[in-house]
BADREN-169641 format. One line per field, with one value per residue (C-alpha): residue in three letters; x, y, z. Coordinates in Angstrom, 3 decimals. Layout:
BEGIN
residuo [ala	...]
X [X	...]
Y [Y	...]
Z [Z	...]
! end
This chain:
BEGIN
residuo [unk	unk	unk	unk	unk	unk	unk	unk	unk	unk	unk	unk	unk	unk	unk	unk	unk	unk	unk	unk	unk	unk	unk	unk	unk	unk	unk	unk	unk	unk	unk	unk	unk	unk	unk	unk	unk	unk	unk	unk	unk	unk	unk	unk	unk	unk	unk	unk	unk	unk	unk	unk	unk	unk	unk	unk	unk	unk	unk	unk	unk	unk	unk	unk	unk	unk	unk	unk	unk	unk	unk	unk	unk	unk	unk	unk	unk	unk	unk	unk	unk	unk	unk	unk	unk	unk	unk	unk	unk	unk	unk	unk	unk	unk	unk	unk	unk	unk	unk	unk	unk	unk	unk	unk	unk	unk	unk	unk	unk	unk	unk	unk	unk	unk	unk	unk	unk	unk	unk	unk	unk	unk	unk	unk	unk	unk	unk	unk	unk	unk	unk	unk	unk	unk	unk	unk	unk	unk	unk	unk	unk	unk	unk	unk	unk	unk	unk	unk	unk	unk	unk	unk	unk	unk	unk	unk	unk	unk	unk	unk	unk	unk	unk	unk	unk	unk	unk	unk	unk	unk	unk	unk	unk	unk	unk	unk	unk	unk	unk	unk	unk	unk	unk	unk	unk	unk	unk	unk	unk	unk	unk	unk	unk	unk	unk	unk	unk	unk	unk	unk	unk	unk	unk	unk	unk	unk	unk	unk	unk	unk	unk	unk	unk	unk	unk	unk	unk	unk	unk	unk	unk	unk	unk	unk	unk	unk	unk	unk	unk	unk	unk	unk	unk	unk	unk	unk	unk	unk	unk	unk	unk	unk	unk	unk	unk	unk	unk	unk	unk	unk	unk	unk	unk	unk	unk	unk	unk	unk	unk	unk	unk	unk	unk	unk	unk	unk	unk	unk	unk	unk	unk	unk	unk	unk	unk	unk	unk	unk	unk	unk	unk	unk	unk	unk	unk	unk	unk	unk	unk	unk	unk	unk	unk	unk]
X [0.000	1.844	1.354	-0.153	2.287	1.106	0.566	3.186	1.556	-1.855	-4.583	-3.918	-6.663	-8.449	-8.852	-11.979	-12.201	-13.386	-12.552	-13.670	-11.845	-12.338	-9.364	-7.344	-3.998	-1.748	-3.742	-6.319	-4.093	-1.249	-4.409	-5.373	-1.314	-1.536	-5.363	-4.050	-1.452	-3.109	-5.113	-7.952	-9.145	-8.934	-10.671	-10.420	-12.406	-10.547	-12.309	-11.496	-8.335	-6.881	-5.603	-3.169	-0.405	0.214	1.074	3.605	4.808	4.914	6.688	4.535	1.551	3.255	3.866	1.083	-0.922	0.723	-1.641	-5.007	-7.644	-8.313	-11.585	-12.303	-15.440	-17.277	-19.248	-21.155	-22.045	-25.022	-23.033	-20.457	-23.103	-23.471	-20.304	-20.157	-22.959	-22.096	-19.089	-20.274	-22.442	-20.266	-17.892	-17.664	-16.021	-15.887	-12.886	-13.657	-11.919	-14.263	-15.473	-19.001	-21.185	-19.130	-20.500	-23.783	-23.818	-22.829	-25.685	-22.845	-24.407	-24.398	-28.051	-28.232	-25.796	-26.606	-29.991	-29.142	-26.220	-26.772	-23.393	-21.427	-18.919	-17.757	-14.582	-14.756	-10.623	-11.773	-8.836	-10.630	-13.325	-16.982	-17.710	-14.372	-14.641	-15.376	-12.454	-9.524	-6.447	-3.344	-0.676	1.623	-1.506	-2.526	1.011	1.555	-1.464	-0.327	3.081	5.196	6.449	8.529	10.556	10.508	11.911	9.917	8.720	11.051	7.958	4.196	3.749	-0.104	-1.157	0.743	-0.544	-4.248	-3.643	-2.448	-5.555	-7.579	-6.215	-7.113	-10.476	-11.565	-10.069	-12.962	-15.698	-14.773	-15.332	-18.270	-20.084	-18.963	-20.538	-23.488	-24.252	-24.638	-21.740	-20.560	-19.272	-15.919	-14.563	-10.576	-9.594	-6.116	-5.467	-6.144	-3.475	-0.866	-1.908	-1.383	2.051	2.462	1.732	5.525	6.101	2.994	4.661	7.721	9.804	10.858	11.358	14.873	15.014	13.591	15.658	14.756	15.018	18.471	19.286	20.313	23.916	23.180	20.311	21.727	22.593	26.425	28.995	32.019	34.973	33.329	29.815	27.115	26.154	22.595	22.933	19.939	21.863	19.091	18.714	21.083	22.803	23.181	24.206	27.459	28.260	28.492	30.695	33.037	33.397	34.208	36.758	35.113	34.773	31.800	30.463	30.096	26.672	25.003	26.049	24.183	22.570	25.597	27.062	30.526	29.038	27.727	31.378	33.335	31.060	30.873	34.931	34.872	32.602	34.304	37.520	36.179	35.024	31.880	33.678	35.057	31.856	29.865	32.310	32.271	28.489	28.156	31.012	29.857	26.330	25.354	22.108	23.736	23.375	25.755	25.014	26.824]
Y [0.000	3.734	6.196	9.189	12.368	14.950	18.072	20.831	23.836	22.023	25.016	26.786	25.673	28.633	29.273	31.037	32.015	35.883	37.241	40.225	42.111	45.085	44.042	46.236	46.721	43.841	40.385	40.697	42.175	39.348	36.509	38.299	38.092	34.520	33.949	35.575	33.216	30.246	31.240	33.935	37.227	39.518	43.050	44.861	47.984	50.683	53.690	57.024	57.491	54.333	51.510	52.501	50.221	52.112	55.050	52.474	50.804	52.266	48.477	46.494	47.441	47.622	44.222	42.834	45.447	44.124	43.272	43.409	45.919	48.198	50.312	53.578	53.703	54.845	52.366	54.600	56.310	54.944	55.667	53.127	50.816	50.818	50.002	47.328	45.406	45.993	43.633	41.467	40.251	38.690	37.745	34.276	34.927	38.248	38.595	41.016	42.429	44.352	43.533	41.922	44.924	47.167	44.826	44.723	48.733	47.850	45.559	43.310	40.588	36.892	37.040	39.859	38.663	34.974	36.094	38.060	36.112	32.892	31.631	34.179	32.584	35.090	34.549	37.067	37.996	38.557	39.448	36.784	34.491	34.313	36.573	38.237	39.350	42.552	43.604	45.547	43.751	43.394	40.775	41.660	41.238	38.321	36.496	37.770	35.794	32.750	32.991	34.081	36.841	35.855	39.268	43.323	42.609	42.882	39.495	39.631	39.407	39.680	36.021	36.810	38.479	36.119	32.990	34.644	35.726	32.143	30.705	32.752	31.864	28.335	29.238	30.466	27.021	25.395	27.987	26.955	23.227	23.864	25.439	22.877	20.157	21.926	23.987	27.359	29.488	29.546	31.805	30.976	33.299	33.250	34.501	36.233	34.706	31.175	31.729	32.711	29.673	27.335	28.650	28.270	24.458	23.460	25.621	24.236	20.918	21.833	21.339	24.991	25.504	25.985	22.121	21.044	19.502	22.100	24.811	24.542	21.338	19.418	20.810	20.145	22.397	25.899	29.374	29.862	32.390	31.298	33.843	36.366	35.734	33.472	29.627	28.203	24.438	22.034	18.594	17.322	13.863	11.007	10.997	14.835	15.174	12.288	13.995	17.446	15.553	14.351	17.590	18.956	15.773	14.622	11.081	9.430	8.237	12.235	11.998	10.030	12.566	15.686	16.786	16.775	20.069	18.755	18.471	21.937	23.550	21.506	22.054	25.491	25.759	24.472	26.967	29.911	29.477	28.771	31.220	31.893	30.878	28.012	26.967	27.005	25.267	22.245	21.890	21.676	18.909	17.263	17.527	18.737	21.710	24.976	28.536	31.231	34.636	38.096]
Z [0.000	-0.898	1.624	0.374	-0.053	2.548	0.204	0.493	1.534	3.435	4.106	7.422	10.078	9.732	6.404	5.639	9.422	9.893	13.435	14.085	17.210	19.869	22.105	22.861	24.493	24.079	24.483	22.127	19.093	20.004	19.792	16.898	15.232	16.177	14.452	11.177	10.726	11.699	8.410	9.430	7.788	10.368	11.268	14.225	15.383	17.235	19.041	17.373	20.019	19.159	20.835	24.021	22.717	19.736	22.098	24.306	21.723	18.472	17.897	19.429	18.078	14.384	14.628	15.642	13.263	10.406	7.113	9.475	8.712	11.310	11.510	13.281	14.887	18.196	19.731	21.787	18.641	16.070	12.897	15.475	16.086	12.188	11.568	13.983	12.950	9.224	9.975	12.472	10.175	7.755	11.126	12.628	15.700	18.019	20.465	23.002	26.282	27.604	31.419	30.918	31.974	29.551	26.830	27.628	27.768	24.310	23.159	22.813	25.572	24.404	24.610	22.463	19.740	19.626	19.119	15.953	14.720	14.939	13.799	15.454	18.388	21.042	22.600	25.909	27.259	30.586	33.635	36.224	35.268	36.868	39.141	39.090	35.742	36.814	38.771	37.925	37.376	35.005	33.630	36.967	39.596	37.849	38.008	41.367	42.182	40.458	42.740	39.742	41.387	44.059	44.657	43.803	40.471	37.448	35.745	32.417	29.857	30.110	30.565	31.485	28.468	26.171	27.436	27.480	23.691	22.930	25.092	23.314	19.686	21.359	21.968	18.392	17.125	19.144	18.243	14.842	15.623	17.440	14.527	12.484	14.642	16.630	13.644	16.055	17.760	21.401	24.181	25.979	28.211	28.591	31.875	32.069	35.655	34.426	32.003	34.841	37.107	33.810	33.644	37.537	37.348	37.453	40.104	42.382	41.403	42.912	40.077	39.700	43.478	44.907	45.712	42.575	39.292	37.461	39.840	40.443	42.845	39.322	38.806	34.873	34.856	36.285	34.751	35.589	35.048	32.824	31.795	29.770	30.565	31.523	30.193	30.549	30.743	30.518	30.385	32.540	30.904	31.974	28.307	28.495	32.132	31.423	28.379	30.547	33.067	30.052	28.553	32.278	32.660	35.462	36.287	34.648	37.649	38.612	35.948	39.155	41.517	40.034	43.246	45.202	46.141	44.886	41.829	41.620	42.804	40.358	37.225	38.277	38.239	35.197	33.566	35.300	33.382	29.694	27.294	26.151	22.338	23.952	25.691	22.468	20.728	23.152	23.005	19.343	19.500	22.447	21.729	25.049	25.587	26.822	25.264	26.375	26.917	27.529]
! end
């Protein structure tokens, strides 16, 4: 029997997909980068000041602008309303981030819509789901609540609002399915705190904390300084960790003894006199998962 040949360039999965969206800031326009290039035409309606991010981050919002068509229009407005409706009604899915009551002010209510538009799926970024939808929050309270901020220092990236825009991207893929197989369109909210405690998970499972392999009590799996620099090592498996122990010349019974604190001060010896040149070199040759960095 031949096995077919998959084709080259298979349709993306949402192909044919219109998502219309009145998110603004950052998670709604990054769910929205992700949706168009997963396949889908998408539209987004901005209010007549704009959205906030374009004042930011001129970059941000560039990028994540890039080939959608954005309309002006008040909401509050009728010739807004007009123009909303005009579009939602050759949309398949509406992302929102509006707090619930905002929406209804709106007419935008599932009640409302799902009366009108049959079809239409509704995918509702929301900071805190149920009841909580309505309170004021932000990507830092909502990982501080998850237990991702364990100091005064700044979280590195806006792992809240990323996770929410890919959760949301998520969500329209099973509005689409829906429709396909219940023949109407659904509501799923997407709750930025969620996102953060999905994220947490490793931590909660201890694997992240101080005594934890990856957290730092694995002497493969550490950030250490070397000569000129720093090297992130992840030889956590077996096979990586005795190849690490090789390319340190230590003995290769060391590769057994990774949570030892002898382990830890000889490796980190070792690192501490090679250059980050040197260090690169070594892992292509020795096949062994480390990055350097300035």
């Amino acid at each position: 029997m031949t096995t077919p040949t998959p084709p080259s360039n298979p349709l993306p999965p949402l192909h044919r997909t219109r998502v219309l969206s009145l998110a603004l800031n950052l998670p709604g326009p990054a769910a929205l980068m992700r949706l168009q290039q997963m396949g889908a035409t998408c539209t987004k309606i901005e209010p007549p000041t704009s959205d906030p991010m374009a004042r930011y981050s001129p970059q941000a919002y560039g990028a994540m602008h890039a080939g959608l068509r954005v309309i002006t229009a008040d909401l509050k407005l009728p010739s807004g309303q007009q123009a909303l409706h005009e579009t939602l009604a050759q949309t398949d899915v509406l992302l929102t981030s509006f707090r619930p009551s905002a929406l209804h002010k709106l007419g935008l209510d599932w009640g409302t819509l799902s009366a009108k538009y049959s079809r239409l799926s509704v995918i509702r970024i929301v900071g805190a789901p149920g009841a909580r939808a309505e309170e004021a929050g932000h990507d830092l309270t909502y990982m501080a609540e998850a237990g991702l901020v364990p100091d005064v220092t700044l979280p590195p990236t806006l792992y809240a609002d990323m996770a929410g825009a890919m959760a949301a991207s998520e969500a329209v893929l099973q509005a689409v399915l829906a429709l396909h197989t219940q023949g109407r369109g659904v509501q799923l909210d997407v709750a930025l705190s969620d996102a953060a405690r999905w994220l947490a998970l490793p931590r909660q499972w201890a694997l992240t904390v101080p005594s934890g392999d990856v957290g730092g009590a694995h002497a493969g799996y550490r950030v250490y300084p070397c000569a000129d620099g720093r090297v992130a090592v992840a030889a956590l498996e077996p096979h990586f960790a005795l190849r690490l122990c090789q390319a340190a010349g230590l003995p290769s019974d060391t590769a057994g003894q990774m949570h030892d604190p002898a382990t830890h001060h000889q490796l980190s010896n070792w690192f501490a006199g090679l250059s980050r040149e040197a260090l690169d070199a070594l892992a292509t040759a020795n096949d062994i998962p480390l990055l350097t960095m300035p």
